[in-house]
C-alpha positions, 0 to 999 in steps of 0.5 A, spaced: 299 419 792 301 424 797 295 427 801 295 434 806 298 433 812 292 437 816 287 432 812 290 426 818 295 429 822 296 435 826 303 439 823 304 443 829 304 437 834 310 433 829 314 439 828 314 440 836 315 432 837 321 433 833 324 439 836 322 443 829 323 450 832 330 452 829 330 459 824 333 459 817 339 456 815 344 458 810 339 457 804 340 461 799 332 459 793 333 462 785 327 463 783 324 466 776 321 464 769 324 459 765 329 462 760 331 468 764 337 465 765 336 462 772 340 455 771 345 459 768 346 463 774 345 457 778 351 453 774 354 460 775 354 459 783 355 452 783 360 450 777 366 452 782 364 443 785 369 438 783 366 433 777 363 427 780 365 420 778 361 413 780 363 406 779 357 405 776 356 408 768 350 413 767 348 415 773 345 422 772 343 427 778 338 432 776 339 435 783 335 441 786 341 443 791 347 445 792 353 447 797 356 453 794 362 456 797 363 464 796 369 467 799 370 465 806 362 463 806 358 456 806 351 456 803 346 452 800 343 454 793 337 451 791 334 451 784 326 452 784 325 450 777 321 454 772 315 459 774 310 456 768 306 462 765 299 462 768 291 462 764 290 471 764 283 469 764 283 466 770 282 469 776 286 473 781 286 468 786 288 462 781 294 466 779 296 467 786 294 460 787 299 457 781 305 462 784 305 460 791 305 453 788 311 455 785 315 458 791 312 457 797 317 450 797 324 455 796 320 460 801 319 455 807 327 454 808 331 460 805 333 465 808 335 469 802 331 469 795 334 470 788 329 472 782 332 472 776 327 476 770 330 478 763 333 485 761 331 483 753 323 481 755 324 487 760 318 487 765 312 482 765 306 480 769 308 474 772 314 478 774 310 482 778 307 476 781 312 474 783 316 480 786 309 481 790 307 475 793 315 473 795 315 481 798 310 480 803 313 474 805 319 478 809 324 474 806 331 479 803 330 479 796 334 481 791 332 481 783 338 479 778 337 482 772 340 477 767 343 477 760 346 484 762 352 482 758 355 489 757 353 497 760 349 499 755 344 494 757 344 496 764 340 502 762 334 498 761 334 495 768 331 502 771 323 498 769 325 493 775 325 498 780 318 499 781 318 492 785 321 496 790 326 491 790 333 492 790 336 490 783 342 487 780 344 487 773 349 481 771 351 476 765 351 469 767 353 467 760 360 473 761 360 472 769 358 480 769 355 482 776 356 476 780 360 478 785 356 485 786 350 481 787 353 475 791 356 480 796 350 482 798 347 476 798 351 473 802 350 478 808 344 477 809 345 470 810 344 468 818 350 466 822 350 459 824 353 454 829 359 451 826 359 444 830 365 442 827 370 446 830 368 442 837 366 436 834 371 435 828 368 430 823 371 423 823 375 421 816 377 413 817 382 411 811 380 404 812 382 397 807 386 391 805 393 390 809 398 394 804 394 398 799 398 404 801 393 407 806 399 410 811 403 413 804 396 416 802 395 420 808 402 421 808 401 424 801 396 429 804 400 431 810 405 433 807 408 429 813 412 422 815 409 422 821 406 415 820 410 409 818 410 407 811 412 401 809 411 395 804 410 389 809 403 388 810 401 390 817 405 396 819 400 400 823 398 395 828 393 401 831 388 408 829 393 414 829 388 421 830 390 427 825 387 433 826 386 438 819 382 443 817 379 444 810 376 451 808 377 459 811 373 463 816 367 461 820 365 456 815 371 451 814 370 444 816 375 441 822 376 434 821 380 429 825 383 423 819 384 416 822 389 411 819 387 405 821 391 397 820 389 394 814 383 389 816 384 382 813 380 376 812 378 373 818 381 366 816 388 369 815 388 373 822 393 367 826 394 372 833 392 376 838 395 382 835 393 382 829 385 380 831 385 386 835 387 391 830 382 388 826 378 390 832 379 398 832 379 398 825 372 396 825 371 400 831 374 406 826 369 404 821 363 406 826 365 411 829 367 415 822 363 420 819 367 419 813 370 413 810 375 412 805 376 406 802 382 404 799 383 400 793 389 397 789 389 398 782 394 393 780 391 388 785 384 389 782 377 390 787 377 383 791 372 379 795 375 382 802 374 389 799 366 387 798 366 385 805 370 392 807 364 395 802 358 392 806 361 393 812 361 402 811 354 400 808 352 397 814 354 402 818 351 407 815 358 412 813 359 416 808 364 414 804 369 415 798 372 409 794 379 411 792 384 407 788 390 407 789 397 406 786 395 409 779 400 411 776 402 404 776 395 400 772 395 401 765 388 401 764 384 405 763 379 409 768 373 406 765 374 399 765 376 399 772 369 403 774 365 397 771 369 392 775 367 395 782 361 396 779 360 388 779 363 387 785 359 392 788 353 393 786 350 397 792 356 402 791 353 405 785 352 412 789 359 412 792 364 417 788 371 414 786 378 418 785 383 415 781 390 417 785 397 415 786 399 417 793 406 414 790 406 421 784 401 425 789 396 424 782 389 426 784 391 427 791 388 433 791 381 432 788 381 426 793 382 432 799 376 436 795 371 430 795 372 428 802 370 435 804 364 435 798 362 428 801 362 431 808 357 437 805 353 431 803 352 428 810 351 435 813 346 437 808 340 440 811 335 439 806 328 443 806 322 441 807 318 445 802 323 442 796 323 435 800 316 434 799 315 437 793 320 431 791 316 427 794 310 429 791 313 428 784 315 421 786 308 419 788 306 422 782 311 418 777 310 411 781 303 410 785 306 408 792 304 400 793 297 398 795 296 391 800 289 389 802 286 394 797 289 400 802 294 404 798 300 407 801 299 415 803 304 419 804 303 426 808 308 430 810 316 428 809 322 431 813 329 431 815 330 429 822 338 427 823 345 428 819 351 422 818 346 419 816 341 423 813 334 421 817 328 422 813 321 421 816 315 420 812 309 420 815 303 416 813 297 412 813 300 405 814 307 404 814 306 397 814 304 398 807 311 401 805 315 395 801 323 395 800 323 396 793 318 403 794 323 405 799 329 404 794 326 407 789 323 414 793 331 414 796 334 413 788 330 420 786 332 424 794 338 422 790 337 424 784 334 430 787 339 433 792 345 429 789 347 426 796 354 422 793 357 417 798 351 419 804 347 414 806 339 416 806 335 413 812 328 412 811 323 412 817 315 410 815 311 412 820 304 412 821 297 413 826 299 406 829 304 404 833 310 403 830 315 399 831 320 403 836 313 405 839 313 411 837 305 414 836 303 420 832 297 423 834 291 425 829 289 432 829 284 434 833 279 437 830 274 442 832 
């Protein structure tokens, strides 16, 4: 079960070690009670994102998060999930106990709150909680009056006013209001560093010789400035492309590499070809995205699980594209099964259908490579990502050795490409793979984090491995 941090370790002492002094990020939490229309509004602001399609059939994401882009700016959206009613009969301190319980995860990151209450059901008392309880936290708020759906409703917006807080009639269901309210919304939101504009994010097009990478990135350029041609080994080395994605202060700045196509080690029979497959690896790990490219005619082969395994190994967010599409008869879902069978351990990577030769999906695939991107940069908060946790170890009990069960304190990101997450606990020597598998499949499942490669780090009192200690908290 997860225990409180102050129980074992000092927090302060982590969040020093760590460097854990930064202000809030562009974290924008919904909040409110079920059936006012929070998911609504959520879906609203976050339904602009391209559908995702795995390899692997059924794979649902319940996630919690999203990255919303409204007009030249980028944030994350979270959804906080339903404040459920609470006992009247308790006391006033069991009430606001079960209120913060509620909000005090969207609170701990976000630098704006939405609070969605219903113009039908109009003011409620668990409204006011919420309204108070957030108030005094200082974090901007803005009251989304939901179900507004035409201009006579507006009028009974007036009771909201008594919270003090500015309101907004809107309609998630007719798109109504939205905009008045983002655009105030997003004003709040506080300017941070764009990294990539002097540290461009790395996209390698990496794959068996003669799968069409050099005409894909053709295609995507618009441009012949790399050769195409049907003799397998063309590119002998990694072409450096810069392009950018997105407007304003927030658009992503990415340098595209293109890379020789990396053959079976036994069928590499000279110098020159052994050295290209040497910097194409090189690509490989030097990326923070990888696009593994894959022919539709040809179907996935071993080599392609080798190249697979390699970006897994690596630690690269990745997208599998299948390539020469216009030229396969088969349909897309009998192709997902076939990657799903060769790679198994693929089944969070997202995969684009395309033709490089008819520009088919050549778009979605720039659009994927941007929303792969948001996943390997995505900041996770630390209130929702212990939450998530939380409830792991409620559904699945954490595993026991020597009649010890593993304890799980307090968890926290700590480091992008790959996304690093820090777990403190009792004993890390406790933590068995499949416990490990199972907390990164619910992160997933959580946050969504297509074709970003998780890191788990379980530390614990004891020296661990890297020798790194944490010091129990001292107590008075």
């Amino acid at each position: 079960m997860m225990k409180n941090i102050e129980e074992e370790f000092d927090v302060e002492v982590i969040k020093a070690e760590l460097g854990d002094d930064a202000g809030k990020g562009r974290v924008v939490a919904i909040v409110g009670r079920p059936n006012v229309g929070k998911s609504a509004i959520f879906n609203r602001l976050a339904g602009k994102r391209i559908s995702i399609v795995h390899a692997e059939r059924g794979v649902t994401r319940d996630r919690v998060m999203r990255e919303v882009e409204w007009g030249d700016n980028k944030f994350e959206l979270i959804d906080t999930g339903g404040i459920c009613s609470v006992d009247r009969e308790t006391t006033k301190n069991r009430i606001e106990a079960g209120i913060h319980a509620q909000v005090d995860a969207a609170m701990e990151d976000a630098a704006v709150i939405i609070l969605v209450v219903d113009v039908e059901t109009g003011v409620v008392p668990l409204d006011e909680e919420v309204a108070a309880f957030m108030r005094r936290s200082g974090i901007p708020i803005f009251i989304a009056v939901n179900k507004c759906d035409n201009a006579e409703r507006d009028e009974n917006c007036d009771d909201f006013r008594r919270f003090g807080i500015s309101i907004f009639p809107v309609s998630a269901l007719h798109n109504r209001g939205i905009a008045e309210l983002m655009e105030q919304v997003v004003k709040e939101l506080p300017d941070v560093e764009n990294v990539t504009i002097e540290n461009p994010l790395k996209v390698a097009i990496v794959g068996r010789p003669n799968v069409g990478k050099s005409s894909y990135i053709n295609r995507l350029l618009r441009s012949d400035r790399v050769i195409v041609s049907d003799i397998a080994g063309t590119t002998r080395d990694s072409i450096d492309i810069p392009f950018m994605l997105g407007h304003g202060k927030q658009a992503r700045h990415y340098l595209l590499m293109d890379t020789a196509g990396i053959r079976r080690i036994g069928k590499i029979d000279n110098s020159v070809e052994r050295f290209s497959r040497f910097r194409a690896e090189k690509s490989i790990r030097n990326a923070d995205i990888v696009v593994l490219v894959l022919d539709a005619v040809q179907r996935p082969t071993a080599q392609d699980k080798k190249i697979a395994a390699m970006i897994l190994e690596a630690g690269k967010g990745c997208m599998i594209l299948v390539n020469k599409w216009d030229l396969e008869e088969e349909t897309q879902r009998k192709y997902g099964p076939e990657i799903q069978r060769l790679m198994p351990f693929m089944g969070h990577i997202p995969v684009v259908f395309a033709s490089a030769l008819s520009g088919y999906n050549i778009k979605k695939s720039v659009e994927m490579i941007d929303y792969i991107s948001s996943q390997t940069q995505a900041d996770l908060p630390t209130g929702v990502l212990n939450r998530t946790i939380e409830e792991a170890c409620e559904r699945v009990h954490p595993p026991t050795k020597q009649g010890r069960s593993l304890n799980i304190y307090y968890a926290t990101q700590v480091g992008k490409t790959p996304l690093r997450i820090r777990l403190f606990v009792n004993n890390s020597k406790i933590v068995t793979m499949e416990y490990r598998r199972y907390l990164t499949r619910i992160l997933r499942e959580k946050f969504g984090l297509e074709g970003a490669p998780v890191q788990l780090q379980f530390r614990s009192k004891i020296k661990d491995a890297d020798n790194m200690t944490v010091r129990k908290k001292a107590k008075s």
